[in-house]
VEXDREN-2710 file (C-alpha; in Angstrom, 1 decimal):
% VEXDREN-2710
k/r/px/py/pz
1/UNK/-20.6/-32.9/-31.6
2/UNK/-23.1/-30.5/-30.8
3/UNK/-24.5/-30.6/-33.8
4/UNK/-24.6/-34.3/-34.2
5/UNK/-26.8/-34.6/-31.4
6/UNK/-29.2/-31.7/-32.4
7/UNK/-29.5/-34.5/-35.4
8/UNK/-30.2/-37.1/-33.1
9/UNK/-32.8/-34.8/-31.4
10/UNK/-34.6/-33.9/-34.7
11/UNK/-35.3/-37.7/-35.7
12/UNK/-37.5/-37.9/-31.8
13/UNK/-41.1/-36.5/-31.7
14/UNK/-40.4/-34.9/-28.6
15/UNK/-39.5/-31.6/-27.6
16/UNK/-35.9/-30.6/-26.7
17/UNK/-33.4/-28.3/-25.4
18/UNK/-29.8/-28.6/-24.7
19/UNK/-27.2/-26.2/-22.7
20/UNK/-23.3/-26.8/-22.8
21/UNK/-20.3/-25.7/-21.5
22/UNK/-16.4/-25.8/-22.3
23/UNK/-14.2/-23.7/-20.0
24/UNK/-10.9/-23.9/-17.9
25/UNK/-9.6/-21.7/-14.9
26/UNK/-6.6/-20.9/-13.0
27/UNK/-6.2/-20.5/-9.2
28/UNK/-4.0/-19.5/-6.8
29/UNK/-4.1/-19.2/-2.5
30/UNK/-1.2/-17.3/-0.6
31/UNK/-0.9/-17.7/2.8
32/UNK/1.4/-15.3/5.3
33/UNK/3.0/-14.0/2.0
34/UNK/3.7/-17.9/0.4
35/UNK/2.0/-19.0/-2.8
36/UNK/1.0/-22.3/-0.9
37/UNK/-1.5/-23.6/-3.9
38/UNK/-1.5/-23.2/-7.6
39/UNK/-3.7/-25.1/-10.1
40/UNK/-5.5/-25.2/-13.4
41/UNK/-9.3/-27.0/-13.7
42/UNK/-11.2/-27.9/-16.8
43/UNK/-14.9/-28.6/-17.1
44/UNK/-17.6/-29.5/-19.7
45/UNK/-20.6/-31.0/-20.2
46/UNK/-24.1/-31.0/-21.8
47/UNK/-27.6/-30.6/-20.0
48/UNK/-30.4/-32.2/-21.9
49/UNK/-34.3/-31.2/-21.3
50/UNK/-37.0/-33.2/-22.8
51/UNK/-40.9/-32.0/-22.6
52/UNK/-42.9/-35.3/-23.8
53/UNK/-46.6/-35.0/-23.1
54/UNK/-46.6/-32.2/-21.1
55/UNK/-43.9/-34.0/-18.6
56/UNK/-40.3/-33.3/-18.4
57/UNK/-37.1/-35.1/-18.0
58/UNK/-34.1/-34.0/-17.5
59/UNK/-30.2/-35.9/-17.4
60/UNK/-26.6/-34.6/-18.7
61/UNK/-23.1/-36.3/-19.4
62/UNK/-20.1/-34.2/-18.4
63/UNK/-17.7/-33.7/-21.4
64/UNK/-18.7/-32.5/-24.9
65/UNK/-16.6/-35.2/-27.4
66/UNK/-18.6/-38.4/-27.4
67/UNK/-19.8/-41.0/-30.1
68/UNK/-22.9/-41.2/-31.6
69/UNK/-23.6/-44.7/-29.8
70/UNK/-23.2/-42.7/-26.2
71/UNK/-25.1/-39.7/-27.3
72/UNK/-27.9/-41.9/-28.8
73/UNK/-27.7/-43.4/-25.5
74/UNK/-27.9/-40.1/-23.5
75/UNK/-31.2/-39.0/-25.7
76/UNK/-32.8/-42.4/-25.2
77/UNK/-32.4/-42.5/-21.4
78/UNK/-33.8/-38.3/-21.0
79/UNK/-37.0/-39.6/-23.0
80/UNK/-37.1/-42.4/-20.6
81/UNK/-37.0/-40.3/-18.0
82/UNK/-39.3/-37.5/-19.5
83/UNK/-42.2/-40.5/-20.1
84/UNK/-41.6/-41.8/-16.5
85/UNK/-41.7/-37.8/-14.9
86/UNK/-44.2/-36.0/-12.9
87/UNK/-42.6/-32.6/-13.2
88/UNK/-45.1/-30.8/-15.7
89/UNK/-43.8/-29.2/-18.6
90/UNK/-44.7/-25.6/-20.2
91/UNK/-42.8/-25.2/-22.9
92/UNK/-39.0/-23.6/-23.8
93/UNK/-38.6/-20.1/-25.2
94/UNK/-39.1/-19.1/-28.7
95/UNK/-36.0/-17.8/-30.8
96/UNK/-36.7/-14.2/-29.8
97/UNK/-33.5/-12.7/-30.8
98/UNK/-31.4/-10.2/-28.6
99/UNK/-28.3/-8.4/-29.0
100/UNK/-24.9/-9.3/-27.6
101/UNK/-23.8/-7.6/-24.7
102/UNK/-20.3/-6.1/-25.2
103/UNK/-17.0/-6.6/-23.0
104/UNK/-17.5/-9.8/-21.4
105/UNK/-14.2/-11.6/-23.0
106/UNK/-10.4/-10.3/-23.3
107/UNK/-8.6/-12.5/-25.7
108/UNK/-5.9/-11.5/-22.9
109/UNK/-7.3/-13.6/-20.1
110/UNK/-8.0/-17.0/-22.6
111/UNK/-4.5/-17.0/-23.4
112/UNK/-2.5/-16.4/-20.7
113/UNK/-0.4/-19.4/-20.0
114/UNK/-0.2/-21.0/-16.9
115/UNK/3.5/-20.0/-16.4
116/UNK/2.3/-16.1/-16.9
117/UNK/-0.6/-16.4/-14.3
118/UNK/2.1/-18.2/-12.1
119/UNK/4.1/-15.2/-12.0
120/UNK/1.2/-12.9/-11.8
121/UNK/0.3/-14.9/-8.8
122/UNK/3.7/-14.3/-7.4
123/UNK/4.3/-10.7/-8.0
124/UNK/1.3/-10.3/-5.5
125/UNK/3.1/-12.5/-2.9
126/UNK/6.0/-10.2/-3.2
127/UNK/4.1/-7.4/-3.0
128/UNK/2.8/-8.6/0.3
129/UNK/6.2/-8.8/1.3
130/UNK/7.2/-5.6/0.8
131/UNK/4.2/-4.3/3.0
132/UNK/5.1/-7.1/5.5
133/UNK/8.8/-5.2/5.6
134/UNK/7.2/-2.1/6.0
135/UNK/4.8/-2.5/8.8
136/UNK/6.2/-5.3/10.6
137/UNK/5.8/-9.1/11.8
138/UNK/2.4/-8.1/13.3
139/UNK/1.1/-8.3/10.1
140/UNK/0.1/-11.4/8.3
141/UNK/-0.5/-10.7/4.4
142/UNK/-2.6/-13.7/2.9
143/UNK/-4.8/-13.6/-0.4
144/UNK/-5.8/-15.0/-4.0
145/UNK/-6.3/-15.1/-8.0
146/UNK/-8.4/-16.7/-10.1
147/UNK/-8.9/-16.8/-14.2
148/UNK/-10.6/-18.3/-16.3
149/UNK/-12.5/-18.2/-19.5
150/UNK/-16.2/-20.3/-20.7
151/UNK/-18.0/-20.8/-23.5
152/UNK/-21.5/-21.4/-22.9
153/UNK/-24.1/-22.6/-25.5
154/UNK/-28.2/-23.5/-25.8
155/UNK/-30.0/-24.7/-28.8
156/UNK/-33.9/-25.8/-28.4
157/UNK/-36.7/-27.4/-31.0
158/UNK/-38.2/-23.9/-31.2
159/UNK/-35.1/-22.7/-33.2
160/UNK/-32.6/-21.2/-30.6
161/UNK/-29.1/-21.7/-31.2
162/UNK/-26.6/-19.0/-29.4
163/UNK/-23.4/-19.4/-27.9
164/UNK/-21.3/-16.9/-26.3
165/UNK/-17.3/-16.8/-24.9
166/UNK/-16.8/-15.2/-21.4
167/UNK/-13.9/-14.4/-19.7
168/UNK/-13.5/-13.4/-15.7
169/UNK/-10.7/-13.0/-13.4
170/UNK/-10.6/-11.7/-9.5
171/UNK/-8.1/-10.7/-6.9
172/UNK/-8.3/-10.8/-2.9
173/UNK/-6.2/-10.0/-0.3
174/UNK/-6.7/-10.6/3.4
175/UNK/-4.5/-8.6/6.1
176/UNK/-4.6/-9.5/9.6
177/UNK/-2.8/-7.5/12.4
178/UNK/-2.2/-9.2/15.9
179/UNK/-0.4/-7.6/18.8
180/UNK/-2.2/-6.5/22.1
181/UNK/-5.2/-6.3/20.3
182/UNK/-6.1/-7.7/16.3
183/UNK/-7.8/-6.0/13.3
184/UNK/-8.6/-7.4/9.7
185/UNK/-9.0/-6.2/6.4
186/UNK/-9.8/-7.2/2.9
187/UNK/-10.3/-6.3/-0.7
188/UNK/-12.1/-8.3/-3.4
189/UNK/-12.9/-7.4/-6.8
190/UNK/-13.5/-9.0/-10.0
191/UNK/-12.9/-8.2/-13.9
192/UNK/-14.4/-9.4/-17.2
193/UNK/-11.3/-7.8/-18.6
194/UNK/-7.4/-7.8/-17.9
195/UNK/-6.6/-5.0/-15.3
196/UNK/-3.8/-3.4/-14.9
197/UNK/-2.6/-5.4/-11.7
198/UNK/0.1/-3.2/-10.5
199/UNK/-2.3/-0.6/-10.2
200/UNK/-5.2/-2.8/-8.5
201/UNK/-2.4/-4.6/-5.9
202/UNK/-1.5/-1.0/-4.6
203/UNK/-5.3/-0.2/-4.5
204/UNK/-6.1/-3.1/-3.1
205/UNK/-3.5/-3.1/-0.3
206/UNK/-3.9/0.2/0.4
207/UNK/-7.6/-0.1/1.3
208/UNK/-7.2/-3.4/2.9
209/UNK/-4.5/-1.9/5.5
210/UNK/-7.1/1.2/5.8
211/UNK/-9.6/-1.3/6.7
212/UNK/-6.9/-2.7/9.2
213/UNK/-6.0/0.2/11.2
214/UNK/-10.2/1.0/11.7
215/UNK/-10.9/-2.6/13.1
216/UNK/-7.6/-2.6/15.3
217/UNK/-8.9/0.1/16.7
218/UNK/-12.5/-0.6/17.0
219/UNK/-14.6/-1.0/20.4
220/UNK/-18.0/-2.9/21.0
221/UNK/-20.1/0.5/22.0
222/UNK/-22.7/0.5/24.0
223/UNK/-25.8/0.7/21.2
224/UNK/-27.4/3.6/19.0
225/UNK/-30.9/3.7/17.1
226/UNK/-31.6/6.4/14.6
227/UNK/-30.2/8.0/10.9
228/UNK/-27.3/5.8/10.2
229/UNK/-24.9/5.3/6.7
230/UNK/-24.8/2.0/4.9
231/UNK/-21.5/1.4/3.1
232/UNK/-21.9/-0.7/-0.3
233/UNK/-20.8/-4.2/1.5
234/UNK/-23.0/-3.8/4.6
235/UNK/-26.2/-2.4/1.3
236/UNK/-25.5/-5.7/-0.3
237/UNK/-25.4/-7.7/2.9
238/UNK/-29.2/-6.3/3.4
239/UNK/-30.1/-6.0/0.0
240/UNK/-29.5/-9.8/-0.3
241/UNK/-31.9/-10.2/2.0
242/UNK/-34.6/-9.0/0.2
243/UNK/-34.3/-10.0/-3.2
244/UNK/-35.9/-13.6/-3.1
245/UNK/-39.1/-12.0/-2.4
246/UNK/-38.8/-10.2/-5.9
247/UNK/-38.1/-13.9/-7.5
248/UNK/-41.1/-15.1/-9.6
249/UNK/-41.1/-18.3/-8.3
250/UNK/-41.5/-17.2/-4.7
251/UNK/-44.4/-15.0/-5.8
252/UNK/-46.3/-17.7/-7.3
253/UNK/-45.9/-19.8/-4.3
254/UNK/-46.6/-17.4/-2.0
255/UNK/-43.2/-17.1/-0.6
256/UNK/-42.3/-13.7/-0.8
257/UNK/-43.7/-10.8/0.8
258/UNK/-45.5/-9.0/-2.4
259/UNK/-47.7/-10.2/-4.5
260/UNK/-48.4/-7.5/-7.4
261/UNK/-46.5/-4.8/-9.5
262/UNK/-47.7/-1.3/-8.2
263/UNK/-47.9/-1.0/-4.4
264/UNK/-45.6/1.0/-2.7
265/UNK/-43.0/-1.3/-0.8
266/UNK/-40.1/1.5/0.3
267/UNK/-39.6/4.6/0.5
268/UNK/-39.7/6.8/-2.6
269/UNK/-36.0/7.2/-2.4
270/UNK/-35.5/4.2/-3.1
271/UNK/-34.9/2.4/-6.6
272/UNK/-33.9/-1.6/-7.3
273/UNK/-32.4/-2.6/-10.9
274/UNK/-32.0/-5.9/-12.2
275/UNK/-29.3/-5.8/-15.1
276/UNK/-27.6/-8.1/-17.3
277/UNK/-26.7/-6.1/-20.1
278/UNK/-24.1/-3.5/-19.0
279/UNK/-21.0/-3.8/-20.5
280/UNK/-18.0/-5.2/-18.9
281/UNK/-20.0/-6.2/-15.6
282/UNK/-19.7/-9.6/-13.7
283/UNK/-23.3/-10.9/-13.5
284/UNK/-24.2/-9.5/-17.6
285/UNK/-24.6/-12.0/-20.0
286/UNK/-26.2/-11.8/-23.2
287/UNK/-28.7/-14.7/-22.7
288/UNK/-29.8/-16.7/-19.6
289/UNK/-29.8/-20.4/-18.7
290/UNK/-32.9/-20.6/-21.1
291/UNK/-31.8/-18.6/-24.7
292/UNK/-34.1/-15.6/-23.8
293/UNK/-32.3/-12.0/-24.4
294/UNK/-30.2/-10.4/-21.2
295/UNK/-32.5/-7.7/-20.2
296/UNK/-32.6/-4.6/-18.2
297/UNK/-35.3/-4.8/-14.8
298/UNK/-36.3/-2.1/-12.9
299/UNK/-37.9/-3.7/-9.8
300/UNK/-38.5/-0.9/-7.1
301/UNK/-38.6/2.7/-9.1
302/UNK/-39.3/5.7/-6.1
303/UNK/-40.7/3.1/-3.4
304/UNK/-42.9/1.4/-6.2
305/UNK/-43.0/-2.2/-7.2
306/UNK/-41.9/-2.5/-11.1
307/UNK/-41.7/-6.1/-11.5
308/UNK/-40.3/-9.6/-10.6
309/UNK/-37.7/-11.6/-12.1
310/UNK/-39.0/-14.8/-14.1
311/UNK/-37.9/-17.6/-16.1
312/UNK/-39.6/-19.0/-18.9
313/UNK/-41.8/-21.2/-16.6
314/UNK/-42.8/-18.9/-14.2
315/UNK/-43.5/-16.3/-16.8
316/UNK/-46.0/-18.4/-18.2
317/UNK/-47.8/-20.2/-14.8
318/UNK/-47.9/-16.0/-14.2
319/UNK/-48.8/-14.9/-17.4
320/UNK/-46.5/-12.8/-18.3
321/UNK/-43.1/-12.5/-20.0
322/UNK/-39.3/-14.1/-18.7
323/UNK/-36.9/-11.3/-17.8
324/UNK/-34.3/-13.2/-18.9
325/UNK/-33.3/-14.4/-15.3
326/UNK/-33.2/-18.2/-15.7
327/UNK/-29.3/-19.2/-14.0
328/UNK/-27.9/-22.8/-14.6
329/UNK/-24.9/-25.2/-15.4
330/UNK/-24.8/-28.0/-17.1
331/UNK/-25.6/-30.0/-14.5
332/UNK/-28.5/-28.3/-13.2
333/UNK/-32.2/-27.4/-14.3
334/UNK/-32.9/-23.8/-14.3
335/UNK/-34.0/-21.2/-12.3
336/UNK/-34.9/-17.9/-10.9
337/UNK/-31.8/-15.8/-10.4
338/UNK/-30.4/-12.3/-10.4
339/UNK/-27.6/-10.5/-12.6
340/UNK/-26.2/-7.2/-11.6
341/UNK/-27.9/-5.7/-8.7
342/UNK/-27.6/-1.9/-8.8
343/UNK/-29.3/0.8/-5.9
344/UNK/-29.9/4.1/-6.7
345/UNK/-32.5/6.9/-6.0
346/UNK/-32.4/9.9/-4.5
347/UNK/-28.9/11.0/-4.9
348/UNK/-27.6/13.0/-2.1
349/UNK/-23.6/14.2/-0.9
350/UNK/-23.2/11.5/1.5
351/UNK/-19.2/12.3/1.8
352/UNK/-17.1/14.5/3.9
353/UNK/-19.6/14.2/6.7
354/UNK/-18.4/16.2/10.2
355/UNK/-21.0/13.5/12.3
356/UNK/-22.3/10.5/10.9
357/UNK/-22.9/6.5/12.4
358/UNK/-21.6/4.3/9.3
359/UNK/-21.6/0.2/9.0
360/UNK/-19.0/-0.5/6.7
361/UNK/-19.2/-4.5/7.0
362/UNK/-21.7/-6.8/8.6
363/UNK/-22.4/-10.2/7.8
364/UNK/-24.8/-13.0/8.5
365/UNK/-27.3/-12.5/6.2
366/UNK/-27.7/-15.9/5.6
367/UNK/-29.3/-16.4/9.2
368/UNK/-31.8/-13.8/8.2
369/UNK/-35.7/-14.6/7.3
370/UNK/-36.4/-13.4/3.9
371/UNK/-40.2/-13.5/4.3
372/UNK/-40.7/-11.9/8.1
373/UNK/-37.7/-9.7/6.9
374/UNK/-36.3/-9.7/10.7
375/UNK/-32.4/-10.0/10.4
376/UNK/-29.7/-9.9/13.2
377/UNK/-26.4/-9.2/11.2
378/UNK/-22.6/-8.9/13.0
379/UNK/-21.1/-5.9/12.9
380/UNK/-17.6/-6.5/11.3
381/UNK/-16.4/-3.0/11.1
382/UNK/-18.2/0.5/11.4
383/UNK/-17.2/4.1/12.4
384/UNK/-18.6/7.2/14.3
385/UNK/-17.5/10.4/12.7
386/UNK/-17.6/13.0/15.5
387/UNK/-16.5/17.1/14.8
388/UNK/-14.0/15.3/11.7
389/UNK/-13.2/12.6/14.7
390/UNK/-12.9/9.1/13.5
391/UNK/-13.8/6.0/16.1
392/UNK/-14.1/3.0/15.1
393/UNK/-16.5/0.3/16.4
394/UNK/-17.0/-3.0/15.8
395/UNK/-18.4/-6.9/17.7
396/UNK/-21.7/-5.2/17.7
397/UNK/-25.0/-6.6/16.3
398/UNK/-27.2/-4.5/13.3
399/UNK/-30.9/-5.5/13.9
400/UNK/-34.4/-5.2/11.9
401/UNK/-36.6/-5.9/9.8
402/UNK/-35.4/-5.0/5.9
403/UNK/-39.2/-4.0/4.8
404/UNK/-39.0/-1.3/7.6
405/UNK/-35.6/-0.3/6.6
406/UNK/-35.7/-0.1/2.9
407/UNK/-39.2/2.1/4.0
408/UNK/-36.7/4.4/6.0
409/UNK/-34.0/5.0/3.3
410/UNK/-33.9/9.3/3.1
411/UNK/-31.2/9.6/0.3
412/UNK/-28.4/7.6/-1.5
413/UNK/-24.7/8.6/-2.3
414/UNK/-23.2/9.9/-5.3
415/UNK/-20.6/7.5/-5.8
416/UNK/-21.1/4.0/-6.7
417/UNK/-18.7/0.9/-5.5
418/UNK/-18.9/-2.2/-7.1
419/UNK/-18.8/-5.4/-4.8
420/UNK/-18.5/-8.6/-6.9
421/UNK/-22.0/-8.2/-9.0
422/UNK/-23.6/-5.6/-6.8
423/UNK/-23.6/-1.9/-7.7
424/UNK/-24.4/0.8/-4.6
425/UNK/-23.5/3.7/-3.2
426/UNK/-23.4/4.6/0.2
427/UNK/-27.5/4.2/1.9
428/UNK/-29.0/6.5/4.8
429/UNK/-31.4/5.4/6.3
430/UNK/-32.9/4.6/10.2
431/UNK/-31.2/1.6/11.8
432/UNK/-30.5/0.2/15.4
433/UNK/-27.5/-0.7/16.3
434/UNK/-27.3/-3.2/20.0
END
């Protein structure tokens, strides 16, 4: 069907470009150790872009098997819209090759039945169980799985035509202890390939009751401002802060904080990657929402600015080339996003520490200004290490400004965690905790 509307396409004097999808998934939510809902989703649909005298339009139709009468239809009424449109048009992306980035399906995930993730799904709930018997009715066991598997696809009148398969699954578990006092924990992770879930449960459990036992325990404390350890979670709380003033779109409208590649923005510690071609990863890909080639971005190297992220239409209203960062569905125009995130810099031994102040979690980023920088974030969980002493604290609030705190970052740790997309290790730096 695809192809019979590129036909359709071919026949207009306009300029086209199309993006599809085809994918299913699989989810499942347990609650106090029940597997309380299960159920499979299917979606589809095309996203049609027309630049007609330097104007776009834009319109899609969900599903992927129509007639030629509706999809004649569906290419008539985008031109309408296109002719009628005050959005300006600069052009879609030439067929500039790129190669195809390697471990992002398992034939393993696509065909698992229903009946097999069912079971899956259950063998986690009685997991739970089994930890619930061990520790006791103080503990409430709750969690999730997803699967699924997409095939996305873009062709354009400058000659692209690439599709690619992907699959993804992820696992969470949420652990709650209530007595005198409560505590919480979780784990979340996610895989382009098929784990071994035995193996990812225990781990997952384990540090999820680890995390329990730290926030049971954990007192507001009365405040501290100076050298303090960023776990990975609380890195990519701040970290997301930051990176819409390194979108291209931002830049150009004077949204973001920087305005060219060169000055020095953090400390010389410090280093920011943009990457969407590392095998295996969540956010890689081997083209984005627009056709152009998955790339590697450094964007901060040693405290300097590298570069933005662009699409193809902020590439060219800046001059310069897309990064391959345009994000989308079907259903949506594209724009300025991120792939995998990854920290590094100055590597340092940032375990087996006899003193250190270390935020594990925090959250609230969202209520954080992105241009002033100024954020006030919720401590969730963090710890004082004291003479090989652990005490937990938590109900506290981080504050500052992230410009003055990625200026203050001394070293970065050794080990890298991934959470979801972003890749750190552990971050000291100068903070204030109130």
């Amino acid at each position: 069907m695809i192809d019979e509307l590129i036909k359709i396409l071919n026949h207009k004097d306009v300029e086209w470009e199309i993006y599809w999808e085809i994918g299913r998934g699989s989810s499942f939510k347990i609650e106090r150790c029940e597997l309380v809902r299960a159920q499979r989703k299917y979606h589809s649909g095309i996203g049609l872009r027309i630049g007609y005298k330097g104007k776009i339009g834009f319109s899609y139709i969900t599903g992927i098997n129509h007639d030629r009468a509706t999809l004649e239809r569906f290419v008539n009424r985008t031109i309408k819209l296109a002719k009628v449109s005050e959005v300006p048009f600069h052009g879609f992306p030439d067929n500039n090759g790129g190669n195809k980035v390697k471990a992002l399906y398992d034939k393993r995930i696509e065909e698992l039945s229903f009946d097999d993730a069912y079971a899956t799904a259950l063998s986690l709930t009685e997991k739970e169980k089994e930890f619930k018997e061990k520790f006791g009715k103080e503990y409430t066991f709750s969690g999730g799985l997803a699967f699924g598997v997409s095939t996305d696809g873009i062709a354009n009148s400058n000659g692209i035509e690439k599709s690619e398969k992907t699959t993804g699954l992820s696992m969470s578990i949420h652990i709650v202890k209530r007595s005198e006092k409560s505590g919480i924990g979780s784990y979340y992770k996610g895989f382009r390939l098929m784990p071994d879930f035995e193996r990812e449960i225990s781990l997952g459990l384990e540090k999820a009751l680890e995390e329990v036992a730290l926030s049971y325990n954990a007192k507001k404390i009365d405040g501290y401002k100076g050298e303090l350890i960023l776990e990975p979670h609380a890195v990519a709380s701040v970290i997301s802060i930051l990176m819409s003033n390194l979108y291209g779109d931002n830049v150009y409208h004077r949204r973001s904080r920087f305005s060219k590649v060169g000055d020095t923005i953090a400390s010389e510690s410090f280093t920011l990657i943009d990457d969407a071609t590392l095998e295996g990863k969540l956010g890689s890909y081997s083209f984005d929402g627009e056709g152009n080639p998955s790339q590697r971005n450094v964007l901060i190297e040693n405290g300097i600015l590298k570069s933005f992220l662009f699409d193809e239409t902020y590439a060219k209203l800046m001059n310069t080339e897309s990064t391959g960062n345009a994000v989308r569905d079907f259903r949506t125009t594209p724009h300025i996003g991120n792939s995998n995130v990854i920290v590094d810099g100055k590597r340092e031994n940032l375990g087996d520490l006899d003193k250190a102040v270390i935020l594990k979690r925090v959250f609230g980023e969202h209520t954080a200004n992105p241009v002033s920088g100024d954020f006030s974030l919720t401590v969730e969980l963090g710890y004082i290490i004291e003479n090989g002493e652990v005490r937990p604290f938590k109900d506290n609030m981080f504050v500052g400004n992230i410009f003055e705190l990625i200026n203050s970052i001394i070293s970065v740790g050794k080990e890298k965690e991934e959470v979801g997309s972003f890749i750190s290790p552990r971050v000291l730096a100068f903070g204030k905790i109130i």
